[in-house]
C-alpha positions in Angstrom: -8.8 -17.7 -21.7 -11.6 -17.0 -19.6 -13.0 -13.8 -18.6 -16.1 -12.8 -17.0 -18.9 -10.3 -17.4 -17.1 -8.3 -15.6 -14.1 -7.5 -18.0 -16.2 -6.9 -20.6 -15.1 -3.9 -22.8 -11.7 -4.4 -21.2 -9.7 -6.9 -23.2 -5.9 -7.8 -22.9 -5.6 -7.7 -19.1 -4.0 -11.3 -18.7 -1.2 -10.1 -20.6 2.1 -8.1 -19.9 2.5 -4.2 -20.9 6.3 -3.9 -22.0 7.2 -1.2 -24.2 3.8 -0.3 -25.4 3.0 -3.7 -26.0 0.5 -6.3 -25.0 2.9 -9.6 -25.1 2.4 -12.7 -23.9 4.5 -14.6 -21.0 7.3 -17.0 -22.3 7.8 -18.6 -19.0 5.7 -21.7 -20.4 4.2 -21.5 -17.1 0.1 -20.5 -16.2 -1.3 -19.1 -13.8 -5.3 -19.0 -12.9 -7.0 -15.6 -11.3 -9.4 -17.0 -9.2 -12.6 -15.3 -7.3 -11.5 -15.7 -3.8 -15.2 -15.9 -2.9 -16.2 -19.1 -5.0 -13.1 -19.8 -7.2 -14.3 -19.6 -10.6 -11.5 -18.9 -12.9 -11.6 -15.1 -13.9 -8.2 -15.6 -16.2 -5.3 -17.6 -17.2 -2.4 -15.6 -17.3 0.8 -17.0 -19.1 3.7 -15.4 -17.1 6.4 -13.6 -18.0 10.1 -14.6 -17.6 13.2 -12.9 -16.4 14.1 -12.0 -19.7 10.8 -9.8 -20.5 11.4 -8.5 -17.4 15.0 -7.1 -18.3 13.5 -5.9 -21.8 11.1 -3.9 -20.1 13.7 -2.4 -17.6 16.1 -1.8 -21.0 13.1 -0.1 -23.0 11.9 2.0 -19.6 15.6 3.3 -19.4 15.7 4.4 -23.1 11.5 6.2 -22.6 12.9 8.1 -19.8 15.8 10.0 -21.4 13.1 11.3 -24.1 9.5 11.5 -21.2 11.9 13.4 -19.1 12.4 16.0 -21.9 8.7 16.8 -21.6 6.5 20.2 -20.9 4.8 20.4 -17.8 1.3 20.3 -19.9 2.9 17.6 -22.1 2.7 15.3 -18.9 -0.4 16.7 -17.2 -2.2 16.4 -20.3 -1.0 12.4 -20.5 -1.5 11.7 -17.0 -5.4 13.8 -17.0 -6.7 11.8 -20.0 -5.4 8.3 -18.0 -7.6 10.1 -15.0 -10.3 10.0 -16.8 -10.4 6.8 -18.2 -9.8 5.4 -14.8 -13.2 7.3 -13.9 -14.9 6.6 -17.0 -14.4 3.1 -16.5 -15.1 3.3 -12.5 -18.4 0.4 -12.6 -16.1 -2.1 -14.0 -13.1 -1.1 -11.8 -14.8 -1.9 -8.6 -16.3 -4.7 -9.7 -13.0 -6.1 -10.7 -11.6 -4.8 -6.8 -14.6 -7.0 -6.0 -13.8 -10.1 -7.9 -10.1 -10.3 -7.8 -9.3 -8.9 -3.9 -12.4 -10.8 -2.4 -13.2 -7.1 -0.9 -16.7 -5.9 -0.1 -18.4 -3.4 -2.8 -17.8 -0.7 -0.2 -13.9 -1.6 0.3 -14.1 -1.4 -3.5 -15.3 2.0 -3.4 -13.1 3.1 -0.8 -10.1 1.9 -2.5 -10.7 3.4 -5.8 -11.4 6.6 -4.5 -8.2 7.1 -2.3 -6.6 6.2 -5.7 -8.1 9.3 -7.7 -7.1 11.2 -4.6 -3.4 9.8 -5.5 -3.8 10.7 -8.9 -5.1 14.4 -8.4 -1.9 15.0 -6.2 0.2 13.4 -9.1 -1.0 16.1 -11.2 0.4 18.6 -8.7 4.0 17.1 -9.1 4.0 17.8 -12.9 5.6 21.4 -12.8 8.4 20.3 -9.3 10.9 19.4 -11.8 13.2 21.9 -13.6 11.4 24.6 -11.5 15.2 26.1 -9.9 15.0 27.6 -6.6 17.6 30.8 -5.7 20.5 30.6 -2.8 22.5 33.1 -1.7 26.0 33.2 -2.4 29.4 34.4 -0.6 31.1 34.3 -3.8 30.4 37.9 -5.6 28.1 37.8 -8.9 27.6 33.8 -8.2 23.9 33.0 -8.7 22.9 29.3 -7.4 20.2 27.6 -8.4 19.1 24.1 -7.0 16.9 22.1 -9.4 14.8 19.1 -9.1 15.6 16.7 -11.7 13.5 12.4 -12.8 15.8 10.2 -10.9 15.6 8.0 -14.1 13.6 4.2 -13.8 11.3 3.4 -10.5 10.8 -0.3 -9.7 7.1 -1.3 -8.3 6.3 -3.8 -6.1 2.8 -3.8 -4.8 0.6 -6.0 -2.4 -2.7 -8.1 -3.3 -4.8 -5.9 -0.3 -5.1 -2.7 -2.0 -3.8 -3.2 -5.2 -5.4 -0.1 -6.9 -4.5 2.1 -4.1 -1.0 0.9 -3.5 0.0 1.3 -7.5 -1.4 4.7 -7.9 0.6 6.1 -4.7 3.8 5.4 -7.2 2.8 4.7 -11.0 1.8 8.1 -11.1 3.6 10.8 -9.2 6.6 8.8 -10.7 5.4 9.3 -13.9 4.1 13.2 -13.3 7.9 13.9 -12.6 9.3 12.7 -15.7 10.5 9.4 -14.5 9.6 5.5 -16.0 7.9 3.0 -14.3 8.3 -1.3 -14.3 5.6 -2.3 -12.2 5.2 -5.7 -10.4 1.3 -6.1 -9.2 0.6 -9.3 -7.0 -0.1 -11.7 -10.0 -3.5 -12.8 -7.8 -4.3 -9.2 -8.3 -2.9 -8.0 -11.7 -6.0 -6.9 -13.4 -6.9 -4.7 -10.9 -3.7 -4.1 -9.5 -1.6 -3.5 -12.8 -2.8 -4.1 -15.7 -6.3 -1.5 -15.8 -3.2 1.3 -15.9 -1.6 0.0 -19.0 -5.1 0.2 -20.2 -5.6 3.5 -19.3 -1.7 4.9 -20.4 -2.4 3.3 -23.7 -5.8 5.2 -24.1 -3.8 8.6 -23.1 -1.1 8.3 -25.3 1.5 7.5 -23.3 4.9 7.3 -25.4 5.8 3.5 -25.5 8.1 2.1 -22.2 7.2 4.8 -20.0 4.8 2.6 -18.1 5.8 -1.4 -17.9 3.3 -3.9 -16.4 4.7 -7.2 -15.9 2.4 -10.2 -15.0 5.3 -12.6 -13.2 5.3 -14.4 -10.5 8.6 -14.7 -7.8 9.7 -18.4 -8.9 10.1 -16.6 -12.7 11.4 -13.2 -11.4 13.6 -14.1 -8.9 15.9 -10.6 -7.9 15.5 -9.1 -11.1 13.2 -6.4 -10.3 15.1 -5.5 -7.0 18.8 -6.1 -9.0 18.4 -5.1 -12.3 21.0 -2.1 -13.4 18.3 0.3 -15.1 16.6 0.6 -12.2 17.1 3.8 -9.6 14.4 3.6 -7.0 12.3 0.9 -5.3 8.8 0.9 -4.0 7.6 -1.9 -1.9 5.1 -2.4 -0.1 4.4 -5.8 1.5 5.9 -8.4 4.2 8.8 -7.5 6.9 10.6 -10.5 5.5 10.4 -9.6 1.8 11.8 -6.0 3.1 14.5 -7.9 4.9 15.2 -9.8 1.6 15.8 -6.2 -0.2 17.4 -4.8 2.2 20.7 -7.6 1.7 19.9 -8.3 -1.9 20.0 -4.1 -2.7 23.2 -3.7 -0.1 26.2 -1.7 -1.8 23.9 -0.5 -4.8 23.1 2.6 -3.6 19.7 2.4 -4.9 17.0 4.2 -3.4 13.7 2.4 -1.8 10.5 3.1 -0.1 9.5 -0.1 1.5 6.3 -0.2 3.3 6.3 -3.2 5.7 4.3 -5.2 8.2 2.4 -3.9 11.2 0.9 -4.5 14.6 -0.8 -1.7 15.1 -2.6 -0.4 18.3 -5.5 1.4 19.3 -5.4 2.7 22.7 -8.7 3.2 24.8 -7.7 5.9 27.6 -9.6 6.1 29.9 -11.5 9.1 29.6 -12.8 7.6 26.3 -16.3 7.5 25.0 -16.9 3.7 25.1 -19.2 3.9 22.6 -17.0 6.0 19.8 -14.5 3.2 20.8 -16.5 0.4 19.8 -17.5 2.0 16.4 -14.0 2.7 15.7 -12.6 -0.8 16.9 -15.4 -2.4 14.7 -14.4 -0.7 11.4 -10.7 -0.5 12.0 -10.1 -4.3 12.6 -12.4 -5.8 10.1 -12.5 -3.6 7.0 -11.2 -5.8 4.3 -11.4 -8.4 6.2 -8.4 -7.0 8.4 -6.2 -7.5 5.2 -4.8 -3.8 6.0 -1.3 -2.9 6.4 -2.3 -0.2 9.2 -5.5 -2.2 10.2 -5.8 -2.4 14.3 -4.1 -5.5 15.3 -4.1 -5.0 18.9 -6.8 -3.3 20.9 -5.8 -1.9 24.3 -8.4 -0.8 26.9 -7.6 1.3 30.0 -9.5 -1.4 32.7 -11.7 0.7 33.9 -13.6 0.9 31.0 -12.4 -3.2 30.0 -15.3 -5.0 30.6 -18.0 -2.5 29.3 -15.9 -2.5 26.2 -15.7 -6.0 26.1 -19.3 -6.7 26.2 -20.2 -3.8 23.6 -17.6 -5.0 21.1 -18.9 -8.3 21.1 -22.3 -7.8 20.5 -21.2 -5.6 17.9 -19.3 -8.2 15.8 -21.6 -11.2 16.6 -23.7 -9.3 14.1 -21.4 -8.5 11.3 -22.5 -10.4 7.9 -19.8 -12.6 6.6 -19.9 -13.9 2.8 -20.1 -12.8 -0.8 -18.4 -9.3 -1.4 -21.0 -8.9 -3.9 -23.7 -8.6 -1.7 -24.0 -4.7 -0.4 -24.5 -5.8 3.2 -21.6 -8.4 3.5 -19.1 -6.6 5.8 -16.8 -9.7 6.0 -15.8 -11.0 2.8 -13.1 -13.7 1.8 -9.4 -13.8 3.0 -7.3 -13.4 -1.0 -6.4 -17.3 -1.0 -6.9 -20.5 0.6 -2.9 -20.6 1.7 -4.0 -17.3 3.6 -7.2 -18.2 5.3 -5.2 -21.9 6.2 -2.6 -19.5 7.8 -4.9 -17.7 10.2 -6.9 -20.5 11.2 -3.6 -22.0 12.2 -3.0 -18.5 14.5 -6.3 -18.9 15.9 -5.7 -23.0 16.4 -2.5 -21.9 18.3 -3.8 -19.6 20.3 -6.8 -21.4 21.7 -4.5 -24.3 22.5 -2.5 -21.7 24.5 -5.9 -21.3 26.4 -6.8 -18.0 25.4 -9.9 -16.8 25.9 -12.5 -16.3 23.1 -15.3 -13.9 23.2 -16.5 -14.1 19.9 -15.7 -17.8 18.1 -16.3 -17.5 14.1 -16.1 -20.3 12.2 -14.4 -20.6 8.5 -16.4 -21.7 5.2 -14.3 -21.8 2.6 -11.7 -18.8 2.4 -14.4 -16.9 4.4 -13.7 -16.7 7.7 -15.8 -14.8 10.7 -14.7 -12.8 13.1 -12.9 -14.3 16.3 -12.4 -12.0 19.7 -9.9 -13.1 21.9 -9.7 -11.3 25.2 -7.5 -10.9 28.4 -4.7 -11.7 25.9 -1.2 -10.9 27.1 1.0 -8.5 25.3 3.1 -10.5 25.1 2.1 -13.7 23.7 2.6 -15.0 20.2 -0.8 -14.0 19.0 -0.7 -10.5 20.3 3.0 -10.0 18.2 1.8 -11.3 15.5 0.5 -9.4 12.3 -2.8 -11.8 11.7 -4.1 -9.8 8.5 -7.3 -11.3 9.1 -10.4 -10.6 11.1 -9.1 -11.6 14.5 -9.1 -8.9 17.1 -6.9 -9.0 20.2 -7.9 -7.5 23.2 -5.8 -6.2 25.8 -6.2 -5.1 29.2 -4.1 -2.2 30.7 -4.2 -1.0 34.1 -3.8 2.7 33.9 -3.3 5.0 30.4 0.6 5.0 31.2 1.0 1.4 30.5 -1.6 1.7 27.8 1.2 3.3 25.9 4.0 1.1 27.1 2.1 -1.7 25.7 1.6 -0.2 22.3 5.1 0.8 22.1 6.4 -3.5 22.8 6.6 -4.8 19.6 9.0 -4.5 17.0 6.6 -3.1 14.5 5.9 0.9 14.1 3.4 1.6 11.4 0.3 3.2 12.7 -1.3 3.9 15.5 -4.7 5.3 17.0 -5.9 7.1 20.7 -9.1 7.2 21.8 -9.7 10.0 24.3 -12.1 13.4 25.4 -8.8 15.1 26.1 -7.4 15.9 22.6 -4.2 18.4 23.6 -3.4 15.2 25.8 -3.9 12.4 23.3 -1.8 14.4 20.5 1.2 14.7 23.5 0.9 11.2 23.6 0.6 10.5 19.8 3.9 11.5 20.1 5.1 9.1 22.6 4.0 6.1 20.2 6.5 4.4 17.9 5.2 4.6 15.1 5.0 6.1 11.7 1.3 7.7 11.9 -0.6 8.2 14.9 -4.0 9.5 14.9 -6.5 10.8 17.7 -10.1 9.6 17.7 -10.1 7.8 14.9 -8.7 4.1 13.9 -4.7 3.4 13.0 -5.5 2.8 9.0 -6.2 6.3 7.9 -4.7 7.3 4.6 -4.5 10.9 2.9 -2.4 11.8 -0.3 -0.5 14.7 0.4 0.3 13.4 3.9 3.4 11.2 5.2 2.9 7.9 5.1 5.3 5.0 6.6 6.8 3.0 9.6 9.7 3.1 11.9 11.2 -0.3 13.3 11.0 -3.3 11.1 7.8 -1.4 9.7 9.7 0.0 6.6 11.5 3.0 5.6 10.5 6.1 3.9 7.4 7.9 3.3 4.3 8.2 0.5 3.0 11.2 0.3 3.3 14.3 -1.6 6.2 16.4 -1.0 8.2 13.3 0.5 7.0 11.2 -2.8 8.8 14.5 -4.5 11.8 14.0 -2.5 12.1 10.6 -3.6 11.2 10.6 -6.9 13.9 13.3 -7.8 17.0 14.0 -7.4 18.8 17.2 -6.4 21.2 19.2 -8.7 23.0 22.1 -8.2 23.9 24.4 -10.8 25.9 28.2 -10.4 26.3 30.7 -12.7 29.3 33.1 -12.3 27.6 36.4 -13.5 31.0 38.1 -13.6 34.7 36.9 -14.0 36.3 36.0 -11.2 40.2 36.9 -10.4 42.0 34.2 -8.9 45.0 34.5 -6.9 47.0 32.1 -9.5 
């Protein structure tokens, strides 16, 4: 095994967690974590088989029955001391978010932070279940009371983007309301993405198949997280066609999912919009992370009289963005998570030059970095403008008044996010409502993210929401329970 500086004082990360136990894979099968940036070899991870993955389901139904018998300080308690190792252990965190994602230090720092945020509204959740809420009743001396109950054993299935992030949204408000957890991180991102919250549930005591982490990849897994019997609820976040895949594979199980999808996501320049602000948001909201963002701007669509000023702003902009090691505090342009990733967008780009597209800003690619491409004048509806790139490629778009500026935001079959950029703000939030799409925000960029807010598409974008009180919903299920004060007389 081979582990850097960088793990040091964290050991057993390139194993599974299943039932309170670092194990390792039986799949005969290795796989090598690799820097994105220069490809040294962080780990070798031996990967679990479908097997370990059903023994994990089996021992997370049996933890429930007895972590869903728990006090509300009984679980807050667990899920504080987890907190703080998390923080304790910050440094190393986001120098692992640096080494395993290819993200800059500051998307590091970003990431980890909107996961404590996560984990502070988890703690919230602890006292929503068994807390009964009154009804009326028509029935004399009836008293109803409507409980929140754990819905029992939540799959998760998380990307390789934000794979801090994305885990704590569900690991622990799942966990806060008495439920168990088998968690799937992207194996290219397990440490980070999985396997530092075994580490941290281990360190807080928490009772033994309550919180699974299983380092697999799809070939060894196949259906089994999506299929298995023990499981109640699923959260996904990744690809359209994966969502598809659950979607048939889950059909007549009645099991519950959250499935976060793809995106094309616009921002819209009205235009009565500061051309300036524009620029700064269009600069930070297509190439943070690279553009490897679920609600990162895909398309950017300018009223045309403010096009060409745009245009010639935005370029000048990104011609001086620093592309390269994520290590270096100034880089704002690190590398794309694999070399089967950065191959795929230089293929979009390929494509669309050959279409005769125009560029504005040509980048070039040195190893899985890649710098940032402008087309412009691109049609709406072209390949390259419905598709999702996740990478840093912006699209610009030219619309001829603020009513088609919408129009074209609204063709595509994606509905994630969405921004506005406009001095009228009653008029861009009557508009944010005439976007399809999940989120839409006004003066500021399409991938905003808040705990205790709704988060999720419409379209082939996804179903369901993450977020507080609709996490809650999820997470639980509803029971009703009556008490008949006083004996009833029946007619027979």
């Amino acid at each position: 095994m081979l582990i850097t500086t960088v793990l040091t004082g964290i050991k057993e990360l390139n194993k599974s967690y299943i039932a309170g136990q670092w194990v390792e894979g039986q799949s005969g099968r290795v796989f090598q974590n690799h820097d994105p940036y220069d490809g040294s070899v962080l780990a070798e991870v031996s990967l679990a088989n479908r097997s370990q993955i059903q023994v994990a389901f089996e021992k997370a139904k049996e933890a429930q029955k007895e972590w869903a018998k728990t006090t509300v300080e009984e679980r807050r308690d667990i899920l504080t001391k987890a907190l703080n190792y998390l923080v304790e252990h910050k440094d190393e965190i986001v120098q692992l978010i640096v080494r395993e994602t290819g993200g800059t230090l500051l998307k590091a720092e970003v990431e980890f932070s909107f996961g404590i945020s996560d984990i502070h509204e988890s703690l919230k959740m602890a006292e929503k279940i068994y807390k009964p809420k009154d009804y009326p009743s028509g029935t004399p001396n009836k008293v109803n009371r409507v409980y929140r109950l754990p819905l029992g054993v939540i799959t998760s299935i998380t990307p390789f983007n934000f794979p801090f992030n994305m885990a704590t949204r569900t690991i622990f408000p799942a966990i806060a309301l008495g439920n168990s957890v088998v968690h799937k991180p992207d194996v290219q991102v397990g440490f980070v993405g999985g396997q530092i919250f075994a580490k941290a549930f281990e360190s807080a005591g928490l009772p033994a198949g309550v919180f699974n982490s299983i380092l697999t990849d799809l070939e060894e897994s196949g259906d089994e997280f999506l299929t298995n019997a023990n499981t109640s609820f699923i959260s996904f976040t990744g690809s359209t066609a994966v969502g598809q895949h659950i979607e048939k594979v889950t059909a007549g199980s009645f099991k519950q999912k959250a499935l976060e999808l793809g995106g094309n996501n616009p921002l819209v320049i009205l235009g009565d919009a500061d051309v300036e602000y524009a620029v700064d948001l269009a600069i930070f909201g297509k190439f943070m992370h690279n553009g490897q963002i679920c609600a990162i701007t895909n398309r950017i669509i300018v009223h045309n009289d403010l096009y060409d000023e745009f245009i010639e702003k935005y370029a000048e902009r990104v011609k001086g963005l620093k592309a390269g090691d994520p290590k270096n505090p100034s880089t704002v342009i690190g590398p794309i998570i694999n070399e089967r990733q950065a191959d795929k967008i230089i293929s979009i780009i390929k494509e669309a030059k050959e279409e005769g597209i125009k560029l504005a800003v040509e980048g070039e690619r040195t190893g899985n970095v890649i710098s940032p491409f402008v087309f412009v004048d691109v049609p709406n509806d072209s390949k390259l403008a419905q598709t999702e790139i996740f990478g840093p490629v912006a699209i610009i778009i030219n619309a001829k008044d603020d009513q088609e500026a919408i129009e074209l935001a609204n063709s595509t079959e994606f509905g994630l996010s969405a921004a506005i950029i406009t001095s009228d703000l009653k008029r861009g939030e009557r508009l944010a409502l005439e976007i399809e799409s999940g989120t839409t925000h006004v003066n500021d960029m399409p991938a905003v993210l808040e705990s205790n807010v709704p988060f999720g598409g419409v379209k082939k974008s996804g179903i369901g929401r993450f977020g507080t009180d609709w996490i809650i919903e999820d997470f639980t299920t509803t029971k009703w329970v009556s008490v008949q004060t006083e004996n009833i007389r029946y007619p027979f």
